[in-house]
VOZA-512980 format. One record per residue (C-alpha): residue number from 0; chain; y, z, x. Coordinates in nm, 4 decimals, always signed. Layout:
BEGIN
- NUM, A, Y, Z, X;
...
// end
This chain:
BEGIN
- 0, A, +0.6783, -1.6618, -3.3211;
- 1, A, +0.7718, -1.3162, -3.2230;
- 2, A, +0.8887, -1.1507, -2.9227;
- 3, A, +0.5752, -0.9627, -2.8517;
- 4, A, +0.3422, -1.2832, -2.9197;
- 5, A, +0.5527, -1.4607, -2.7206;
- 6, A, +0.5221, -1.1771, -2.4594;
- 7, A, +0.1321, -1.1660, -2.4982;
- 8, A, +0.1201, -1.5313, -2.4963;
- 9, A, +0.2510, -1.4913, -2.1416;
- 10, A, +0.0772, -1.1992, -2.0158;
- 11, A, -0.2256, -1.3999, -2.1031;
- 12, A, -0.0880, -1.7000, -1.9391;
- 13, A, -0.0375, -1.4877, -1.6014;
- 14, A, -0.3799, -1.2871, -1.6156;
- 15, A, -0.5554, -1.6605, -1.6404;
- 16, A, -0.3778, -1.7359, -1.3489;
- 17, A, -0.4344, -1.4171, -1.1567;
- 18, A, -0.8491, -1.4446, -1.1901;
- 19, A, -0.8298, -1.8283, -1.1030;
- 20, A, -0.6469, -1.7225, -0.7248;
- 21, A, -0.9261, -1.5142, -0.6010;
- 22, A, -1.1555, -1.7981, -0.4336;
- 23, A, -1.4025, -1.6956, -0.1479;
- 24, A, -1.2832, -1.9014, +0.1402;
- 25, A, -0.9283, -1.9235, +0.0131;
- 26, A, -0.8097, -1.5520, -0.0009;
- 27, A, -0.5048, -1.4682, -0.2073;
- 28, A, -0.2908, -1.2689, -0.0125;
- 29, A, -0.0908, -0.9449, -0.1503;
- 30, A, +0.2008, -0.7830, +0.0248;
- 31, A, +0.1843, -0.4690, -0.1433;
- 32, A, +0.5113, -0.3193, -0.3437;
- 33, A, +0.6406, -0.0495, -0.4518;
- 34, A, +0.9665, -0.1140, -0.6550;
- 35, A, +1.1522, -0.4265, -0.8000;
- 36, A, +1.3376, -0.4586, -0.4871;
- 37, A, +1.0348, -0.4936, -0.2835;
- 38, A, +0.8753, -0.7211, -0.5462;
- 39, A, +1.1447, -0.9738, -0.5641;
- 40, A, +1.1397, -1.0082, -0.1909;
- 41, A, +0.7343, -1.0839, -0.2268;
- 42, A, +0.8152, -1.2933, -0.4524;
- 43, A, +1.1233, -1.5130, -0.3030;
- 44, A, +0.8526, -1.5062, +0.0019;
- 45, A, +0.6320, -1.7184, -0.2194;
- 46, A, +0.4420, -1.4188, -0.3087;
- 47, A, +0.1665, -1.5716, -0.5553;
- 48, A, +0.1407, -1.2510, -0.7391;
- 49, A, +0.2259, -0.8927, -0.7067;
- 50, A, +0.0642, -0.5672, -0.6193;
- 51, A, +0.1987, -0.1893, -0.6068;
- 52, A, +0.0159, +0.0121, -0.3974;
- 53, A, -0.0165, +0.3463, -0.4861;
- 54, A, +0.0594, +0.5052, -0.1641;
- 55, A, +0.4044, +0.3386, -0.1325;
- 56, A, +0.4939, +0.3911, -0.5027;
- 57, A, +0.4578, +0.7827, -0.4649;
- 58, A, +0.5960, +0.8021, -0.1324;
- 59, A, +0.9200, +0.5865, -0.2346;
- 60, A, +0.9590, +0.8578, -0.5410;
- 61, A, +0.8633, +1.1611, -0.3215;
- 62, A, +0.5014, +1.2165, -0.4024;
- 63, A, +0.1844, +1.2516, -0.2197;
- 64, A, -0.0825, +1.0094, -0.2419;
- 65, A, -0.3554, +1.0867, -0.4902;
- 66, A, -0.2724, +1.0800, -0.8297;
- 67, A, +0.0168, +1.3471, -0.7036;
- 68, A, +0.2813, +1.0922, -0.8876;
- 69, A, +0.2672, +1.1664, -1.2751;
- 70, A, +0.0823, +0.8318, -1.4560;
- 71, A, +0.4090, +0.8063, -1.7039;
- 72, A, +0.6493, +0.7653, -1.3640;
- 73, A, +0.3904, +0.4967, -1.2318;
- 74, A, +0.3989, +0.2689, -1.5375;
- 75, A, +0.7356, +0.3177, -1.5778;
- 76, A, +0.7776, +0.1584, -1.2319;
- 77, A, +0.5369, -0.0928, -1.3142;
- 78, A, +0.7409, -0.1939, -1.6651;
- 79, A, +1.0547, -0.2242, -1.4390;
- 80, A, +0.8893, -0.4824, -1.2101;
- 81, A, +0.7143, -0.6482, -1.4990;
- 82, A, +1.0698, -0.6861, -1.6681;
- 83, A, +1.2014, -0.8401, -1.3948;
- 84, A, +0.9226, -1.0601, -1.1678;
- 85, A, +0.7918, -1.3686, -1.3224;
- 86, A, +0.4605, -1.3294, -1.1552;
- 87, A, +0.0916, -1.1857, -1.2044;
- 88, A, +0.1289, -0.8345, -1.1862;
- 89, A, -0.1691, -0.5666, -1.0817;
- 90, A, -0.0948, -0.2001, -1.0459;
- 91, A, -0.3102, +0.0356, -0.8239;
- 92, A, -0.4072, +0.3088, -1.0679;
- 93, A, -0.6135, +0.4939, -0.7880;
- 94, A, -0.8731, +0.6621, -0.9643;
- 95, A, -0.7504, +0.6007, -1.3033;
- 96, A, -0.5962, +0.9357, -1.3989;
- 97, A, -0.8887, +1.0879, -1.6104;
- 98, A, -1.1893, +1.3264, -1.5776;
- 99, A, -1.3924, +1.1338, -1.8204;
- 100, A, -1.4069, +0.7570, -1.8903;
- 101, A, -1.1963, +0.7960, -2.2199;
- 102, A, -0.8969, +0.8770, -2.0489;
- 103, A, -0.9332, +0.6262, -1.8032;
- 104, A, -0.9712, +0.3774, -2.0171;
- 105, A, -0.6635, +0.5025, -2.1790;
- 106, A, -0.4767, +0.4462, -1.8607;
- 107, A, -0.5634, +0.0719, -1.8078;
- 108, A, -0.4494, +0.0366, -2.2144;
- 109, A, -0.1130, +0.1645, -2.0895;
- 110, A, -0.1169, -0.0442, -1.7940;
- 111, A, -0.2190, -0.3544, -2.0240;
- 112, A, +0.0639, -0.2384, -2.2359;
- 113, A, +0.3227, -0.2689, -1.9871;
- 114, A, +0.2193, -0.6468, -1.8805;
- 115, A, -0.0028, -0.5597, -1.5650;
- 116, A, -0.2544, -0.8394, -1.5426;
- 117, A, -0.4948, -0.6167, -1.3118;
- 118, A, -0.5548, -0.3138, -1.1653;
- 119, A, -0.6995, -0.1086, -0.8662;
- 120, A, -0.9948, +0.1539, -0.9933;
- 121, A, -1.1238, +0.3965, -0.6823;
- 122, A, -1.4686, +0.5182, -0.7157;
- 123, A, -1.3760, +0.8482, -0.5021;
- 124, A, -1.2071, +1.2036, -0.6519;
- 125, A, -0.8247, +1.1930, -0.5466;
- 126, A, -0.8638, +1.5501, -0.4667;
- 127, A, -1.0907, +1.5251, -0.1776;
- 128, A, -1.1959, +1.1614, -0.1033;
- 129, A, -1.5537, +1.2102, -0.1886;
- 130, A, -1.7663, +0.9362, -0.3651;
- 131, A, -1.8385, +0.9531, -0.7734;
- 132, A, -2.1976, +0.8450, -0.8736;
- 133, A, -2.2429, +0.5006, -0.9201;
- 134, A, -2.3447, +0.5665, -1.2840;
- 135, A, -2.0362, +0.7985, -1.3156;
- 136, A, -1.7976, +0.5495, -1.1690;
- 137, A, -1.9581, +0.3076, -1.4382;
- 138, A, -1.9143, +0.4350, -1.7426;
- 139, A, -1.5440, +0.4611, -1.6558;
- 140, A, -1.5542, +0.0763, -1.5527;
- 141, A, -1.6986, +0.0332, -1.9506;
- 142, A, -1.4267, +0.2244, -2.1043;
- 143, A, -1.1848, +0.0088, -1.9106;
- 144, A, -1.3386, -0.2974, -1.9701;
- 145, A, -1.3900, -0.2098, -2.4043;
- 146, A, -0.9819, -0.1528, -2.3874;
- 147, A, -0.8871, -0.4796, -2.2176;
- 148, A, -1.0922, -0.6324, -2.4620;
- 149, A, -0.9299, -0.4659, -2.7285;
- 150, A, -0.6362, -0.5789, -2.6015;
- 151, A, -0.7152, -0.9200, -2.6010;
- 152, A, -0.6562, -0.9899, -2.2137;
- 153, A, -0.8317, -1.0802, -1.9547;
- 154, A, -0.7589, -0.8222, -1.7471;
- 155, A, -0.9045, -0.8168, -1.3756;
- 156, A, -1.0573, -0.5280, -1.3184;
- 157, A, -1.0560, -0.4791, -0.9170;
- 158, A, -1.3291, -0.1734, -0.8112;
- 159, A, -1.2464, -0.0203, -0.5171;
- 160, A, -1.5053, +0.1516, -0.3649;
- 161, A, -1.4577, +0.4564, -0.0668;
- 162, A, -1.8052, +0.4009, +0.1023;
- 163, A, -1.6234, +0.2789, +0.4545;
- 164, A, -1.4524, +0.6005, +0.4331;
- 165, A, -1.6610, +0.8391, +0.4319;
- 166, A, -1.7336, +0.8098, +0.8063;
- 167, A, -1.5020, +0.7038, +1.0981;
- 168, A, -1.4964, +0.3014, +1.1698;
- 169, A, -1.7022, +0.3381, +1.4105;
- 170, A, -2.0064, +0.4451, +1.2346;
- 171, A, -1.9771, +0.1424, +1.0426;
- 172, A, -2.3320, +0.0568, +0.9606;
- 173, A, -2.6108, -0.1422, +0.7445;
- 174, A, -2.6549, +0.1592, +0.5692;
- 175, A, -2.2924, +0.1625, +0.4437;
- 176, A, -2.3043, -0.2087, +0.3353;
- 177, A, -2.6344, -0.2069, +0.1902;
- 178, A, -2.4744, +0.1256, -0.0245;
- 179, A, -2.1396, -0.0719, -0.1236;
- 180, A, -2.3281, -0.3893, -0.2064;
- 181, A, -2.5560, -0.1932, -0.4624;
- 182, A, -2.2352, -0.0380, -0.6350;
- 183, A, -2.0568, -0.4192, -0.5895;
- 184, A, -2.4088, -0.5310, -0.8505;
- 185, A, -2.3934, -0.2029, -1.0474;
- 186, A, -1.9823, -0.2519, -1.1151;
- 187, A, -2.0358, -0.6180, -1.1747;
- 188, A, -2.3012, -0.5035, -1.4697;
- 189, A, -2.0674, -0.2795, -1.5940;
- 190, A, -1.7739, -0.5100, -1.6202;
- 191, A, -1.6053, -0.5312, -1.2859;
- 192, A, -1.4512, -0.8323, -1.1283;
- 193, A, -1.3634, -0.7631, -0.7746;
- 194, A, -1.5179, -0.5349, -0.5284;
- 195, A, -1.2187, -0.3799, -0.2934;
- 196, A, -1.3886, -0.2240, +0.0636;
- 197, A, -1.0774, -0.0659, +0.2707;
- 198, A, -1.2382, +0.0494, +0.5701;
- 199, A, -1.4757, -0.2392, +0.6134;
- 200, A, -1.3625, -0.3726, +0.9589;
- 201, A, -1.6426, -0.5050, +1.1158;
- 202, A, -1.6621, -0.8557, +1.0830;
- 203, A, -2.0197, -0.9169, +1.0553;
- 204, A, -2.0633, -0.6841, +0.7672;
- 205, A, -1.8098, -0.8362, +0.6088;
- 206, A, -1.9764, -1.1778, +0.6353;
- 207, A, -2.3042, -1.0059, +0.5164;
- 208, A, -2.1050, -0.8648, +0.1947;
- 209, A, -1.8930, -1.1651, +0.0956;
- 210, A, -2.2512, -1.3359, +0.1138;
- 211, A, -2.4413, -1.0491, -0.1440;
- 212, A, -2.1943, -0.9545, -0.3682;
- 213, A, -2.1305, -1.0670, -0.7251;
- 214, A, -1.7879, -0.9965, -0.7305;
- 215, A, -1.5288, -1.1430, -0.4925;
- 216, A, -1.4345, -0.9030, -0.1841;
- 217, A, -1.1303, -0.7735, -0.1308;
- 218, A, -1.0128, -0.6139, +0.2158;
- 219, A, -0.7395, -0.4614, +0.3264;
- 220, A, -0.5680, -0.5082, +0.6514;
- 221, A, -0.3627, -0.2655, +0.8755;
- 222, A, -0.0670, -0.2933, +1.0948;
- 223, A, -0.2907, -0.5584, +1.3303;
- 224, A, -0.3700, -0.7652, +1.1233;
- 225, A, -0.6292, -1.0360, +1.2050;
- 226, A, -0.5521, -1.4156, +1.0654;
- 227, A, -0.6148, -1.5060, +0.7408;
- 228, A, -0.7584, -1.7778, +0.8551;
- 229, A, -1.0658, -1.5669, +1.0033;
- 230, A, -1.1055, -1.3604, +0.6833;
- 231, A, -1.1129, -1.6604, +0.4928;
- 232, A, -1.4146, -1.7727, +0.7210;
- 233, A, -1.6005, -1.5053, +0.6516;
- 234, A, -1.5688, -1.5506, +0.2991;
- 235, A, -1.3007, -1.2913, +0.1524;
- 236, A, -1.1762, -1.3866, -0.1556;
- 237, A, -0.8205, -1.1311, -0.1899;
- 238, A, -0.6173, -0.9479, +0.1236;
- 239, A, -0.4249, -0.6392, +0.0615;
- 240, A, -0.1813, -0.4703, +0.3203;
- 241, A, -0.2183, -0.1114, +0.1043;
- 242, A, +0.0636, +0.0693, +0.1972;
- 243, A, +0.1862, -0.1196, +0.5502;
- 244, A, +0.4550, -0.3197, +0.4092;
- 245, A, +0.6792, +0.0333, +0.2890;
- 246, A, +0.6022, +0.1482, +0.6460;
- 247, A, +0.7072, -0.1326, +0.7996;
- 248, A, +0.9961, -0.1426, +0.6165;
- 249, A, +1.1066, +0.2419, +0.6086;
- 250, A, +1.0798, +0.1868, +1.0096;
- 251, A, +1.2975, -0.1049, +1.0437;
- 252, A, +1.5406, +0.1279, +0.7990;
- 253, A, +1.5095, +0.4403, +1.0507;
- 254, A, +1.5437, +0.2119, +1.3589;
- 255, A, +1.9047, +0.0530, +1.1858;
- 256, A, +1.9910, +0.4154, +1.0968;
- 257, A, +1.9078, +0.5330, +1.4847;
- 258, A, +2.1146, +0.2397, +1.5856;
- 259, A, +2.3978, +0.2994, +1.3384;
- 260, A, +2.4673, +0.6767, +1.3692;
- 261, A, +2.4327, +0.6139, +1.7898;
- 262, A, +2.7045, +0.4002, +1.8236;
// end
């Protein structure tokens, strides 16, 4: 057998795995990355699988947030921790870096191509935050979905969706959740497997969306965190910490550097 069936063999091994740990009621829990350093300590923390999040990986190479960090640096990064972590791997592509569905679908096949197992797919333009149509957002979902089959994996394709952020916490409302869980059955048509709501912080909504969706929720948690053990109550299949564990630890770097250069 060769090296790359040997390699695929794996990769399909790993994105197998990946699908089977997102279980409503039993949340997998990812401690977002954004290099190999930070992966390998994720993953001698018993890390189950690994995520980048796109905010760390572009701040760590001196980028801004929002597609700002070129797609070629981002998979490069990616190969690097694939190369090196034996774990499931998914890579926050942020809105997939294309204007039409072609190219983003061309972006997952590079992902695919560098052993990610999954990815993050925002439904909002990286320029200004602002919601895509649901049939828009869609069709790119379909041209993602067509190149992991192509590919021969089965790749998890995780939807974000923006709706909790178009209006401050606070306004969280039914309107907003009945709006997310119409996109959470329109994705799910078009070949999504997760439903991601950063934003969503209200816990009753989140019982009321973990309850209507087709596709497990995701939900990402800030620097107060509540317990796992309450998410997992309320039915949330996957936890994500976005870009919280780079500032914690570019924090505890600045307070040892405070501390070093005052003594």
């Amino acid at each position: 057998m060769s090296t790359t069936s040997v390699s695929m063999t794996d990769q399909k091994r790993k994105a197998e795995k990946f699908r089977a740990l997102h279980v409503s009621g039993k949340p997998l829990v990812l401690f977002n990355i954004w290099d190999v350093g930070s992966a390998k300590a994720v993953a001698a923390a018993g890390g189950k699988a690994i995520a980048t999040s796109s905010w760390s990986v572009a701040n760590a190479n001196g980028f801004a947030d929002g597609e700002k960090i070129p797609l070629s640096l981002a998979i490069e990064n990616l190969r690097r921790v694939v190369s090196t972590i034996d774990l499931p791997i998914t890579i926050d592509l942020e809105s997939g870096y294309g204007d039409v569905p072609e190219a983003v679908g061309e972006s997952i096949a590079r992902a695919i191509e560098a052993g990610a197992v999954g990815c993050n797919l925002e439904d909002s333009f990286p320029a200004n935050g602002k919601l895509r149509e649901a049939a828009d957002q869609c069709e790119r979902i379909r041209s993602c979905r067509r190149k992991a089959e192509a590919a021969g994996i089965d790749f998890f394709l995780n939807v974000r969706t923006d709706v909790f952020f178009q209006r401050p916490a606070a306004e969280d409302d039914e309107t907003l959740l009945a709006e997310t869980i119409a996109r959470a059955r329109a994705y799910a048509e078009a070949g999504a497997d997760g439903i991601f709501v950063p934003g969503l912080v209200d816990f009753k909504l989140t019982a009321r969306l973990t309850e209507e969706s087709p596709l497990p929720v995701n939900i990402m948690v800030g620097e107060a965190a509540p317990p796992v053990r309450l998410l997992a109550e309320h039915g949330v299949a996957r936890i994500s910490h976005g870009p919280q564990p780079y500032l914690l630890a570019m924090n505890a770097l600045a307070e040892a550097a405070r501390a070093a250069t005052a003594s």
